[in-house]
N, C-alpha and C positions, 0 to 999 in steps of 0.2 A: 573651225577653219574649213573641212571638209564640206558643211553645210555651206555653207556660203561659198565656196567656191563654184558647189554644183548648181545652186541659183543664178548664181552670176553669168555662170555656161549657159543654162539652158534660154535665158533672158536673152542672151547675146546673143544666139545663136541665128544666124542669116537666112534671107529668103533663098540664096545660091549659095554654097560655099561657104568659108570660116570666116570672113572677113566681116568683121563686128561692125554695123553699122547702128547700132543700138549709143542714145545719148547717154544711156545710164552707164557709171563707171565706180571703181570704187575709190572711195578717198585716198589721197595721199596718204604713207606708210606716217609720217609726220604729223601727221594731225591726228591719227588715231592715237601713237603712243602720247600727244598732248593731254588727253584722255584720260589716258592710263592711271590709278593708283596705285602704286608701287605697296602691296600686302603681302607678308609671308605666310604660309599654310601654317605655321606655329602660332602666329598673333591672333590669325583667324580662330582658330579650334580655341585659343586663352580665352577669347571674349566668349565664345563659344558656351564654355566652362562657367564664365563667372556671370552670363544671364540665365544660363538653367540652374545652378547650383551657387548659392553662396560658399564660403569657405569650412563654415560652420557644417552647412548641408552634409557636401563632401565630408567632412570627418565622419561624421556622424555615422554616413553610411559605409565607410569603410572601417570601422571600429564595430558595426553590429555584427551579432554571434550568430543571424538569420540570413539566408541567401535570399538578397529582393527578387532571383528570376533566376533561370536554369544559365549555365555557362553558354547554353547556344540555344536559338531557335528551335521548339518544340513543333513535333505533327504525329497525326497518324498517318500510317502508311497505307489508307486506301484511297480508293481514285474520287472519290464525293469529296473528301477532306481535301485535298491537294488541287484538285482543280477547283475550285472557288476558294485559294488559298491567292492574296496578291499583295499585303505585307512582309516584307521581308524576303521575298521571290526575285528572280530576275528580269519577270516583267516588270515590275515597278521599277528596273532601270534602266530597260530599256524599249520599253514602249515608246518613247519619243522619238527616238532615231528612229526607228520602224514608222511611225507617224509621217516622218521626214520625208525617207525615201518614198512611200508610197503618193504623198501628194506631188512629189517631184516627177513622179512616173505618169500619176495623171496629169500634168503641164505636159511633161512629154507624148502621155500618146493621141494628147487637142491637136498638139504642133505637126506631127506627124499627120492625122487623119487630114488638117489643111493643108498637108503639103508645102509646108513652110520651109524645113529641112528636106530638099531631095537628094543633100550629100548622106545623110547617115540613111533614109532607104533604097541608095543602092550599094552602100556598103555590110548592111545587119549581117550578113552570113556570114563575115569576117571577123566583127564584134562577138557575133554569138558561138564562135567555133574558140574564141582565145578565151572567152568564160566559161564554156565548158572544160577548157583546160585546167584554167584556176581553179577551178570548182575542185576539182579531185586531188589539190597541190593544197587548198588550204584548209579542206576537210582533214589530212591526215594531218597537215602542224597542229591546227588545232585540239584534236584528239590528244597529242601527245603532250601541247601546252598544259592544255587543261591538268593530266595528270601529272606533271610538274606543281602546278599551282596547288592541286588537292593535295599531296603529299605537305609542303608548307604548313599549309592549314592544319594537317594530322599532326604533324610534329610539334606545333606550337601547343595544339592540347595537349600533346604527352607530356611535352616540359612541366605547364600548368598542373595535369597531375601528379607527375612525377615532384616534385616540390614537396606540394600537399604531400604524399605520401610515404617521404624519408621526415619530412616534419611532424608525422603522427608518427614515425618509427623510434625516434627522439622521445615523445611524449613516453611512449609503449614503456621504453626500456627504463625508462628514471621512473614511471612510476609502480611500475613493478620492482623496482629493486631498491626503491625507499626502505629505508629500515620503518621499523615498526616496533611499537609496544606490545606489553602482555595480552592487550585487547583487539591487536590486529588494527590499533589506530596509527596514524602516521605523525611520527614522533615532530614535535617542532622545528626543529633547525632541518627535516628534508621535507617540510611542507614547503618553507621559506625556500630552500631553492627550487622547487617542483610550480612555485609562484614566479619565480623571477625569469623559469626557465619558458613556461608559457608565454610569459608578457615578451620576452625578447622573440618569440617567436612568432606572436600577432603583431608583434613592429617589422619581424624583416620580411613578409609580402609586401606589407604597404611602400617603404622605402623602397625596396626592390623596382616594382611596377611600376614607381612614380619614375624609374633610370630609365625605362623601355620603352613606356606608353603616353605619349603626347598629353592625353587625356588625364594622364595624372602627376601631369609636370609642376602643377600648383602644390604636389605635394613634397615639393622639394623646395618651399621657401622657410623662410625665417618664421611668418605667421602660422603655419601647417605645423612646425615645432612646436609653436609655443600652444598649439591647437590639441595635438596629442598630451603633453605635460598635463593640460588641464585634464581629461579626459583617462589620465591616470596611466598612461602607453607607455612615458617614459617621467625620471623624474627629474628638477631641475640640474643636476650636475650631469647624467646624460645629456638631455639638450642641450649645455654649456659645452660637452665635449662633439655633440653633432656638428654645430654650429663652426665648427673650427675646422669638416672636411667639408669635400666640393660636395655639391647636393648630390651627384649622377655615383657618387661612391659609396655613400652611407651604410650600405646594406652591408657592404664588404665589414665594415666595424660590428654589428649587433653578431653577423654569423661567430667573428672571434669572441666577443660577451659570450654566446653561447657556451663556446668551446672552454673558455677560462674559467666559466661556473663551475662546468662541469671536472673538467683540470683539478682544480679546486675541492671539489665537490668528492672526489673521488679519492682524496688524499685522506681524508676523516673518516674514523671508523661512526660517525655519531648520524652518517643522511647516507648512504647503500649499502647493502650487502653484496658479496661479490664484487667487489672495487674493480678487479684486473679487467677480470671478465667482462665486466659491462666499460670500460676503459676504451678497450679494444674494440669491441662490437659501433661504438659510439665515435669513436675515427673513422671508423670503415664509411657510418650512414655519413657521417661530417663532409668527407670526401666527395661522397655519390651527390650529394647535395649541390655541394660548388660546382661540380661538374655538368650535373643539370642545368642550375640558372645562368652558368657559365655560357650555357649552350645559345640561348634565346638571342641575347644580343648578336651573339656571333652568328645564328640563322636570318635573322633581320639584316644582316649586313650584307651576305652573301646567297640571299632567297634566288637569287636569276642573273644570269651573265645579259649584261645589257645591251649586248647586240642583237641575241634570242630575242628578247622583248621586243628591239626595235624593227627586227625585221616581222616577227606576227605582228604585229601593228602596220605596219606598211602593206603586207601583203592581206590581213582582211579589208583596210579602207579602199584598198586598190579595186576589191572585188565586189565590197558593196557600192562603190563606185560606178563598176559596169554592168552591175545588176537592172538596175532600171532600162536600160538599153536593150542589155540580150534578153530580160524577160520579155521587151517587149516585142524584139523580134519570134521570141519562141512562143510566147503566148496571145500575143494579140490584145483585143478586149481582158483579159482573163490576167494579163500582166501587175493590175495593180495590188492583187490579191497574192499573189507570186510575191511580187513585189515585199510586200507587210511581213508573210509568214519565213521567208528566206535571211531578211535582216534581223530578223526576231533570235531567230536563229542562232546564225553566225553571229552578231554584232552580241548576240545572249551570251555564246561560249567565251570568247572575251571578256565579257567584262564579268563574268562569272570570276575566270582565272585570276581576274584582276582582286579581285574582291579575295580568292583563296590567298594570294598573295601577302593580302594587307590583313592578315589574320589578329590587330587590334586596334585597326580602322587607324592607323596613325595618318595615313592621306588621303582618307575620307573615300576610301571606295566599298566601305561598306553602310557608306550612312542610310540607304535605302535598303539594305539587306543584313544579309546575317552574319557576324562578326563574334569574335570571344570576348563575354563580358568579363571584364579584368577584375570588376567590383568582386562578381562572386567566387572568383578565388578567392580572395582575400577574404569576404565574409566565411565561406566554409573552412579555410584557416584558421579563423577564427573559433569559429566553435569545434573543430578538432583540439585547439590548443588549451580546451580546458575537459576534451570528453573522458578519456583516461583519468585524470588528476582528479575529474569528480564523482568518475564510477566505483573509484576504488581508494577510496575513504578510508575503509576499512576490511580487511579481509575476513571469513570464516576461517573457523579453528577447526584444524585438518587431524590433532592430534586427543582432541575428546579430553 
């Protein structure tokens, strides 16, 4: 809208004066939305989903014990690496607005050299004194934006580890405290639950991230259930009982499976040692846990009060706005270059923030950039959920 509005300006813009004598106009408000198709950003990202990924795909890779790619965007940290780096960067997002303005600066500094406008050159010193104003009003929101936005983005990975991490503390303690035979091997009835206690545990990322993450909303249907079953994640009398909550809740059920094995579990002298003791310690992580995933929806909800937002938004278009203008009163020839590296900039730190924001790309402002891959949670969940249980098989004999 901004684009087109400043076309439409400078197009219009009179041989004396405002007074548009230009035939070009823009269409009635009416025939554009005739136009319009009426799409949700949800339906979009679904289709989105199901021409990169069949449904099958998706499982697949959310069931592997491998992480396909690191949680975020990998580099090194020196200057050869990172400057001919432009995947994943916030040039690739906004080089075209930078594009924009600067071809819009050359229309303007033709129209100016003919004299076409001789109201804005004897106004420029006027323009260029209120953009230097701005300039120093929206360098500081920005700076401070930004670190709003980055903080978002830190927190969302802590959650994502923080998860992982009471779910391997889970793993730790059951398989440490499985009773054991003469041989130091793990007696059968606590291999069985140290089995059922991992599989509920490679089930509840996946449910989980399908309640948060746009991108894995296909994994809250009827065929995604019946997709895991096959794949051994749950078995039919689970799905029969999945199937009977809302999809966005699921997870809330496997963490009590968790907690009731272990209830359970804990009750039998025949699968732990130290019952009380690891009882207690096992509430504790049970607790830190809810608490964690707890968190995420509730930071999604409440990442930025939305007047903050609205007004950086208003106040950097306003300024990439008069940028064309006052560079070209400050700079001359030299403005359209001005021009490029200035929007680059500012228009950069936005949509950077934007992108820290949307820390699992739900409205698509990370799609050109770097976002937290949701998959490799859940793969690395994965193969934490069997590393204990299979490193410790068997113990050494400590007493000869």
């Amino acid at each position: 809208m901004l684009r087109f509005f400043l076309v439409s300006l400078v197009l219009a813009l009179p041989v004396s004066g405002f007074a548009s004598t230009s035939p070009l106009a823009p269409p009635p408000s009416s025939a554009v939305q005739s136009n319009a198709v009426p799409t949700t950003s949800t339906a979009l990202r679904q289709q989105a989903i199901e021409g990169k990924y069949s449904l099958d795909e998706f499982l697949d890779e959310v069931t592997a014990y491998k992480a396909s790619r690191p949680v975020a965007l990998q580099f090194k940290p020196n200057r050869s690496n990172l400057w001919f780096r432009f995947k994943g960067t916030i040039l690739q997002k906004t080089y075209k607005s930078a594009v924009f303005f600067t071809l819009f600066n050359v229309l303007l500094c033709v129209k100016v050299h003919l004299n076409l406008i001789p109201f804005f050159r004897e106004n420029m010193e006027k323009l260029d004194k209120l953009w230097h104003m701005q300039m120093s009003l929206t360098t500081f929101i920005l700076a401070f934006f930004l670190n709003r936005g980055a903080s978002v983005w830190n927190d969302m990975n802590s959650f994502g580890r923080r998860i992982q991490g009471r779910l391997n503390d889970i793993s730790i303690l059951c398989s440490t405290h499985a009773r054991r035979d003469g041989n130091g091997n793990v007696t059968e009835k606590a291999q069985k639950v140290l089995d059922t206690i991992a599989r509920y545990k490679r089930l509840f990322p996946v449910l989980f991230y399908s309640s948060v993450v746009k991108s894995h909303e296909i994994l809250t249907t009827d065929s995604a259930l019946l997709g895991m079953e096959t794949r051994g994640l749950i078995t039919a009398e689970e799905r029969a009982l999945l199937l009977e909550m809302p999809g966005r809740q699921r997870h809330h059920a496997v963490i009590q499976w968790i907690g009731n094995v272990m209830v359970q579990a804990c009750e039998n002298d025949d699968v732990f040692h130290q019952r009380a003791n690891l009882h207690y310690t096992f509430l504790d992580k049970m607790c830190q846990l809810r608490a964690t995933y707890g968190s995420v929806p509730d930071k999604i909800d409440d990442r930025l009060n939305m007047a903050y937002a609205h007004f950086v938004q208003l106040l950097v278009d306003s300024f990439l706005f008069v940028t064309p203008f006052a560079a070209l009163a400050d700079m001359g020839n030299f403005s359209p270059f001005a021009t490029f590296v200035l929007t680059m900039f500012f228009q950069g730190l936005l949509d950077l923030t934007k992108m820290f924001l949307d820390p699992f790309n739900n409205e698509g402002q990370g799609d050109d950039g770097d976002y937290l891959v949701v998959n490799t949670f859940i793969q690395e969940g994965n193969a934490g959920s069997e590393r204990f249980k299979g490193l410790t098989k068997r113990f050494p004999s400590i007493w000869g």
